[in-house]
N, C-alpha and C positions, 0 to 999 in steps of 0.2 A: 504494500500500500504506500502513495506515495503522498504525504500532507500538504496543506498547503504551505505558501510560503518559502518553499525550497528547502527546507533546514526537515533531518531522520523522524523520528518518531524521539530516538533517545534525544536527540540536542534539546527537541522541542519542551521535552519531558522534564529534563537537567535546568533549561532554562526557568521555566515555570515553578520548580520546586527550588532553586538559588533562590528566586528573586523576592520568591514570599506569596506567588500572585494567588497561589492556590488557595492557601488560608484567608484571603483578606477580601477575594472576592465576594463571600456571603457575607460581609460585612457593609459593603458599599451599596448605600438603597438609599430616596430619600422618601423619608414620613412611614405613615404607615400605610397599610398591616404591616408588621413587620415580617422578618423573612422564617420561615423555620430552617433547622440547621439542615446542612446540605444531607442528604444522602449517605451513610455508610462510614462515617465518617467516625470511628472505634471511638467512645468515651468509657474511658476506665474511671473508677473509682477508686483509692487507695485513703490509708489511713497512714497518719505522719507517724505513727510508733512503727506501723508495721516498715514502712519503709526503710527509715533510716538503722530500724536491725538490721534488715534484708543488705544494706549498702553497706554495713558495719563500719570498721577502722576507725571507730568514735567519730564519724563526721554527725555534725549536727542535719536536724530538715534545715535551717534556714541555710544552709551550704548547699542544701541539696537543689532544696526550689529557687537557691538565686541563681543556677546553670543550668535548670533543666529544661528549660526551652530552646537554650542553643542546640540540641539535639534534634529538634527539629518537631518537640510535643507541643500544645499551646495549655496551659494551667486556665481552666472556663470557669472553677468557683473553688473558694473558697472557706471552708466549714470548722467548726469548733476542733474535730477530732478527723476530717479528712477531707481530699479535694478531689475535683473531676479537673484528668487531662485528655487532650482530643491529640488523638495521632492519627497520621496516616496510613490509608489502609494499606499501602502497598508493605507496609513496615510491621506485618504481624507476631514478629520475635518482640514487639514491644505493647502487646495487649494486654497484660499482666503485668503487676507489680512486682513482681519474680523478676522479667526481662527489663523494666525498668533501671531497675537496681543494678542488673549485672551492665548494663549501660553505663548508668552513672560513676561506676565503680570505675571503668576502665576511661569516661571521658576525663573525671575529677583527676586523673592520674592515679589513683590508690591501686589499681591493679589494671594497668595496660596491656596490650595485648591480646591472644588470641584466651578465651574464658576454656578453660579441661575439663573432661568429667570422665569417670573409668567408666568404662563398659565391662560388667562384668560376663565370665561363659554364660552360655543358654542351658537354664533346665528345664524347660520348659519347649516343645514343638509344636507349631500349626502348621496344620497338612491342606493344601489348598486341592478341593474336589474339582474336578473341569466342570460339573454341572453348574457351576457357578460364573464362570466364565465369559457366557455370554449373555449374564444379566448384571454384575457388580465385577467387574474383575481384577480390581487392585486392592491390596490389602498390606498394611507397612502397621507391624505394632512388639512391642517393647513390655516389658515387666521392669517396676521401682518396687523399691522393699525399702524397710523402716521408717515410712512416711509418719509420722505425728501429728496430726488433724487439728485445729483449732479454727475457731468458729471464722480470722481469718483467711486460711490459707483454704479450708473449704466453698468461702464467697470466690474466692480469686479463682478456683480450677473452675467453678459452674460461671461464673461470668467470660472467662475465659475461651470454655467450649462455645458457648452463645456468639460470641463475636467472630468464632472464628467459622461456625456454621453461616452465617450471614455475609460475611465479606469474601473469602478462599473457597469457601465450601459452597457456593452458590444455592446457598438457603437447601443446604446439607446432599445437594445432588449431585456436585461436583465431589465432597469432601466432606466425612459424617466421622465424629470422632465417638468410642465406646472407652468408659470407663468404669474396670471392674474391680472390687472387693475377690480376689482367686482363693480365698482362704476354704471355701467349697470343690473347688473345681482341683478335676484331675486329667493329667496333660498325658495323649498329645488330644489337642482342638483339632478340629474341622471347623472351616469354612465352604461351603458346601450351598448349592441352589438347591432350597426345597419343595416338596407339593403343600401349597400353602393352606389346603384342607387335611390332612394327614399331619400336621403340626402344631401342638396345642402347646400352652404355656401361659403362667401368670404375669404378664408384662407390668413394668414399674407402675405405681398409683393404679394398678388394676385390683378388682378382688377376686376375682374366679381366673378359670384356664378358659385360653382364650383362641380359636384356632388363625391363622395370619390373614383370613380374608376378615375375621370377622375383626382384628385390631383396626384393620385397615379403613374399617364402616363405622366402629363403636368408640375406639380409644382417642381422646384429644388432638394425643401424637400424630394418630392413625389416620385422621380426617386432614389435620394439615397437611403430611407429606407422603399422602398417598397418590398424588400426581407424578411421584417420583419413579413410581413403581408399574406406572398405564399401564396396560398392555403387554404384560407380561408373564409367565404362565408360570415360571418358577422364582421362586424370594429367597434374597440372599439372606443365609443361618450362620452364626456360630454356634457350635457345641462341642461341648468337652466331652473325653474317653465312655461316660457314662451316660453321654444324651445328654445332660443338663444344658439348656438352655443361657447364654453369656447375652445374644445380640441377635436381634432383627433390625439389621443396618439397613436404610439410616432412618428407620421408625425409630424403636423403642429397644431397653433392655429389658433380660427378666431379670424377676423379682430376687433369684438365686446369690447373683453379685452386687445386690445394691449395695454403696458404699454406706458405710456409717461410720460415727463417730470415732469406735475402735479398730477402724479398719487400718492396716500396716500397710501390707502390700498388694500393689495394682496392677493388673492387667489393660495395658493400654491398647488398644484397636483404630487404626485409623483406615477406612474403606472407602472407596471411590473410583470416580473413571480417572483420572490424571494420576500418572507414576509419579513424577516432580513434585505436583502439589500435595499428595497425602505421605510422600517421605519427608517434606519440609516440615506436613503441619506434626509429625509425631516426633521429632527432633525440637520443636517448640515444646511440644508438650513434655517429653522426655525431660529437658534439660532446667523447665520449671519448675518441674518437682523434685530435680536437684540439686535446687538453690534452698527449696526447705528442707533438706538433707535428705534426701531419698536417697537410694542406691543404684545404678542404672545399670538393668540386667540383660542379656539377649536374647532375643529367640529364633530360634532356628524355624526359617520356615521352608516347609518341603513344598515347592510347584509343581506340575507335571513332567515337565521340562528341565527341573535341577532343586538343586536346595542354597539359601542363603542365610545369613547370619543378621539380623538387624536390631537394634538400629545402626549405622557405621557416622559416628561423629567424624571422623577425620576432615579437614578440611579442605574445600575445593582449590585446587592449583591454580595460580596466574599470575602473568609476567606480562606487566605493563609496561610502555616507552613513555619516561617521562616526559617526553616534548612531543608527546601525542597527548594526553592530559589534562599539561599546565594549560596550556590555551584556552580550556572548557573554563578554569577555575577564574582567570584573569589575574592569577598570583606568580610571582616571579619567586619558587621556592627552590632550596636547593634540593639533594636526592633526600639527604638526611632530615631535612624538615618534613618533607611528604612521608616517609616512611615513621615518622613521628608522628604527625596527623592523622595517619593511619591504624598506627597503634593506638592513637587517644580513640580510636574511632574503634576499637575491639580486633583488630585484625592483624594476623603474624604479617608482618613486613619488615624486608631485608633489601638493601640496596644489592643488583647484581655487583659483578668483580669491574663489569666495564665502565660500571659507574653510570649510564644510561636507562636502565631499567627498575622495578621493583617488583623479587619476587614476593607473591600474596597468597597467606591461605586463609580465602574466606569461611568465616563460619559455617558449620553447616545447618545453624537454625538462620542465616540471613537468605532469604529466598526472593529477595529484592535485587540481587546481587545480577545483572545481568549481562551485561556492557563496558566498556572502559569508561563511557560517561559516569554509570556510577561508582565506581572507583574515583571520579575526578571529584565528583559528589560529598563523597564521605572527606576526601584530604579536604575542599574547603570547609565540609562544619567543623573538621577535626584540629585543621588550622586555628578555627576559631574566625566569625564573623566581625566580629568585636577588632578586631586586630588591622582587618585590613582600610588602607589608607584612603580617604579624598582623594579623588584631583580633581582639579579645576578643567574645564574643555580648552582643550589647545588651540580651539577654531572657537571665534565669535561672528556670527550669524544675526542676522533677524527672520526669524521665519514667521511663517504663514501657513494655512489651514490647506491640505490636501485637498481636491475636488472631493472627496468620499468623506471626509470630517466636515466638510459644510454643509453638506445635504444632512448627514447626521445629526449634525446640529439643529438645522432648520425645523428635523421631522419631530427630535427633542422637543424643542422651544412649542412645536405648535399641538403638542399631546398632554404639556407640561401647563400649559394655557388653559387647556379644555378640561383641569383636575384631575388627570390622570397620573400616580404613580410609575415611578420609574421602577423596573426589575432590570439585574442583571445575574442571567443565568450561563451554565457551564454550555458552550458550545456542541460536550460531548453529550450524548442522550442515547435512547433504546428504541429498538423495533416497536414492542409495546406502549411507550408512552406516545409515537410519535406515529404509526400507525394503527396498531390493535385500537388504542382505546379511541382510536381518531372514527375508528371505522373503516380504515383506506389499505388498499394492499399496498405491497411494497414495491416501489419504481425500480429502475434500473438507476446504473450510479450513485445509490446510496456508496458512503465513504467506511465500512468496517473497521472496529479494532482490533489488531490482532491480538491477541490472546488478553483480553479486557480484565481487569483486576476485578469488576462488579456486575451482575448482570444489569444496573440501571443505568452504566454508559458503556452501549458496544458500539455505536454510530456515529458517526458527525451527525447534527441534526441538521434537518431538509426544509424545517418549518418552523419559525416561534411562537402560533398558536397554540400550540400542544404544553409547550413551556406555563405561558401562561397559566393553559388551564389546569397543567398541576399545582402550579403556584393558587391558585384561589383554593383548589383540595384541600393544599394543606392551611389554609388560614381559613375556612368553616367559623373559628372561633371568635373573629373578630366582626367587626359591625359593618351592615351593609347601607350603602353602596359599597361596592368596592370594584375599582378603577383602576385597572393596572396596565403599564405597555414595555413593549422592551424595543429600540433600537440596533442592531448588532450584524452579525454574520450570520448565515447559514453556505454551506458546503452541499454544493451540486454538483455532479459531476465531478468533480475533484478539484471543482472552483469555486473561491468563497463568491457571494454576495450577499449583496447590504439589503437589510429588509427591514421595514419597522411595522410591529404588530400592536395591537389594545387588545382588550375584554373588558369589559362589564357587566356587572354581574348583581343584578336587583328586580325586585319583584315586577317591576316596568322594563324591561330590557325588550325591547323590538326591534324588528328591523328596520321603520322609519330612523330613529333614533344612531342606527348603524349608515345609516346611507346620508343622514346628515354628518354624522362622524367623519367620514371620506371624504363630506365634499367641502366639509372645512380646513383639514388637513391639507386637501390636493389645491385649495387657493392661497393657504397660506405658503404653499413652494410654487405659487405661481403657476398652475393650472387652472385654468376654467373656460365656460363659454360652450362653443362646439369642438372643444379639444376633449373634453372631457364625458367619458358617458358609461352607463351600465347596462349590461343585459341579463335577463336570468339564466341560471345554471345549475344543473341538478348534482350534487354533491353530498356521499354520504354520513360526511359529518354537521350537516349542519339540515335544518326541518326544509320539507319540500315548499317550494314557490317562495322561500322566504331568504332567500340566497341570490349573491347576481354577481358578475367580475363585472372589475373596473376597467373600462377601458382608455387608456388616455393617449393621445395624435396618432390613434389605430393598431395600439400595442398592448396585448391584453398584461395589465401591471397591478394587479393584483385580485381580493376577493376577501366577499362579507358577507354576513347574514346571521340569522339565529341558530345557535349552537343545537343539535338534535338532541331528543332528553337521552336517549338511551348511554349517547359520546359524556352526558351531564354525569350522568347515574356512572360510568365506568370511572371519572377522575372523581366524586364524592363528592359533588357540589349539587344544593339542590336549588338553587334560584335560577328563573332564566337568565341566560349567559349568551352576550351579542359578541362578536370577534369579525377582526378587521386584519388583513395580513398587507401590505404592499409592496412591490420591488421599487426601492428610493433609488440603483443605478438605470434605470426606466425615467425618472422624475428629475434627474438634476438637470443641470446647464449643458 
């Protein structure tokens, strides 16, 4: 895929995350409703005792929280006995206050470098069945022993699984994590596709045995993520030597290994389509719970095709050209500085002999890790932002507004006029938001991401009505009218343009009210008369006969009408809701 702008996918990405833009954009609105927080966006919770144990070396919290946003978290409140931080999702070795710590530990300097944990042998085997194969067929999981449960490090593992089910795990379809109480179970396991009438079992918060069709109809679990499992004829099982039931991934577990209070040691499960993503998420999970001092055990698992040993921490190998790098950074550092910033940053790094290179063993819980960009990434937070200099611009200029910033401007000014709130929304978006809940298939040229950290941005977005109308979804709880527009980009064909959209959204919302909306916007940029005109248009997002494009000096340049209730009823909005989209490179000078 090729972005706009000319510049990778990674520059784009390194860019955006140096510069701050990603945090600060949900911040930037003016008035109200205000915004709700973006999408997927991990908020952990921790408690200032728990942490600053977890960091040890007698550093105080106020040491802790006065650095720990240069890592790249944002601290969102504040509380008597703990705080909420927001990180990013691509960074889920830091969704727990476990991986926090072991961050701070090595950014503060107290322990730089690469973080170790023993892997102890396997006594323990999981035998993977081929009946399962071609319904769930990855499977990466580990046993921790001497674990000591307390009422925090029990919040941290289940808030933990949650986040990670939602962001990596693509709301557990991608990546479903099981964690078991083994002090019942006797080894070796199956993983195995079962007949999901032929398989009973008391699943967790259940009270009777239950057979897998009928969890799928009746149990909480069962009714949410039994989309996961359509069409399918066999359900992936763990069970141990004796039958006992461990996991109906990625439903529920049974009731056999629920964890309690007194539970020691875990059998950890990580199941899924992606090899990558469910050996990362159980190397996260692994290494968390050997920061409350677990013990980290292996299991041997038998495939059809061979047998392996896992988990394997060792670290991934790489050897960077520093003057492939520094450039990304904009820092003039030497080898020995970058390989310092690299170790504040948690990573074995060694300058090579030629003095040009650095060799790197990334973690094996960093799954962010993909690029030289983010190697270039980690030396400047590990540099430290704080550190790097001003300069003044060597060229003095007076500039002036781009033909595509005045039209922007103009369309700004005259929606800003008419009481309409400004939004500014992420570029990236979904199939779902942007055609399911629209009503509309999907065109050709839509812009893909490759391999998408979330399922709510795989796409460039095509259109800013859909934006909008989730933006009113999530604000239901504020007072109507409510008046929203965005000016900005959309990516067509693999070329951006400029589009400015509204909605309105009140018990009076019509289509008169929408067709005066346009025809004051398109005089306020200087269209009207017989330049300017509509005709109806049958569109299935929005009510029949109450729809029409705009047409302005014979160029169909945009489209308006009453929102259909069904497209209403899919984004959670129940007032009628009028929407206005128009192409402003159609409109300028």
């Amino acid at each position: 895929m090729s972005p706009p702008l000319g510049r990778s996918l990674e520059q784009v990405r390194c860019i955006l995350r140096l510069s701050g833009w990603l945090p600060d954009l949900r911040k930037r609105h003016i008035g109200p409703p205000a915004f709700s927080r973006p999408r997927d966006m991990p908020v952990i919770n921790m408690g200032y005792r728990d942490l600053e144990e977890l960091v040890g070396h007698d550093v105080s919290i106020d040491d802790v929280l006065a650095r720990i946003e240069q890592i790249g978290a944002v601290v969102e409140r504040r509380e008597e006995d703990s705080f909420d931080l927001e990180v990013f999702p691509d960074r889920p070795d830091l969704f727990s206050v476990e991986g926090i710590a072991r961050a701070m530990r090595a950014f503060m300097g107290l322990q730089p470098g690469l973080a170790t944990y023993e892997v102890a042998p396997p006594q323990v085997e999981l035998r993977v069945d081929p009946s399962v194969l071609p319904v769930r067929p990855v499977i990466a999981c580990a046993v921790v022993r001497n674990i000591i449960f307390d009422d925090d490090s029990i919040a941290s593992l289940m808030d933990f699984q949650e986040k990670l089910h939602l962001t990596v795990g693509r709301k557990r379809r991608k990546v479903s994590i099981g964690v078991h109480d083994m002090r019942y179970l006797v080894s070796p396991y199956t993983y195995k596709g079962a007949d999901p009438k032929a398989t009973r079992f008391v699943p967790l918060q259940g009270d009777r045995e239950m057979d897998m069709d009928e969890i799928l109809a009746e149990h909480p679990k069962g009714v949410d993520y039994a989309w996961i499992l359509e069409g399918m004829d066999r359900y992936p099982l763990i069970v141990d030597a004796e039958d006992q039931v461990l996991s109906f991934p990625p439903i529920i577990n049974g009731t056999v290994t629920q964890v309690r209070e007194d539970t020691s040691d875990l059998f950890l499960d990580v199941t899924g389509l992606d090899e990558a993503a469910c050996r990362y998420s159980l190397h996260i999970l692994a290494t968390m719970l050997a920061e409350r001092g677990g013990r980290i055990e292996a299991v041997r698992v038998v495939h059809p095709d061979g047998e392996v040993e896992m988990p394997d921490l060792s670290p991934t190998r790489r050897r960077v050209r520093l003057e492939d790098i520094l450039p990304w950074t904009g820092l003039e550092l030497t080898a020995q500085e970058a390989e310092g910033a690299l170790r504040t940053m948690g990573f074995e790094a060694s300058v090579s002999d030629d003095g040009e290179h650095l060799d790197i063993g990334v973690p094996a819980w960093r799954m962010d890790i993909l690029h030289d960009v983010d190697i270039a990434e980690d030396v400047t937070i590990g540099f430290g932002y704080e550190r790097v200099e001003g300069l003044m611009p060597r060229v003095h200029t007076i500039g002036h507004d781009l033909p595509d910033e005045d039209i922007l401007r103009r369309a700004r000014y005259a929606l800003l006029g008419r009481g309409y709130t400004e939004v500014m929304n992420f570029v990236l978006s979904s199939e779902d938001e942007q055609y399911g809940r629209m009503g509309l298939p999907e065109p050709e040229g839509v812009t893909h991401i490759v391999n998408p950290i979330t399922e709510h941005y795989t796409i460039l977005r095509t259109h800013l009505v859909p934006d909008l109308l989730a933006f009113l979804g999530r604000n239901t709880h504020h007072d109507y009218p409510q008046m929203a527009y965005e000016a900005g980009p959309v990516i067509v064909d693999g070329h951006n343009r400029l589009r400015a959209a509204a909605v309105s959204c009140h018990a009076k919302a019509g289509f008169t009210a929408a067709k005066s909306l346009v025809e004051g916007v398109l005089r306020d940029l200087g269209w009207t008369g017989d330049a300017v005109s509509v005709e109806a248009v049958e569109v299935p997002s929005y009510i029949p006969g109450r729809c029409a494009r705009v047409i302005v000096d014979g160029k169909e340049t945009g489209l308006f009408g009453e929102v259909h209730p069904e497209v209403l009823e899919r984004f959670g909005i129940a007032q009628p809701t009028i929407a206005v989209e128009l192409d402003l490179e159609l409109l300028g000078p």
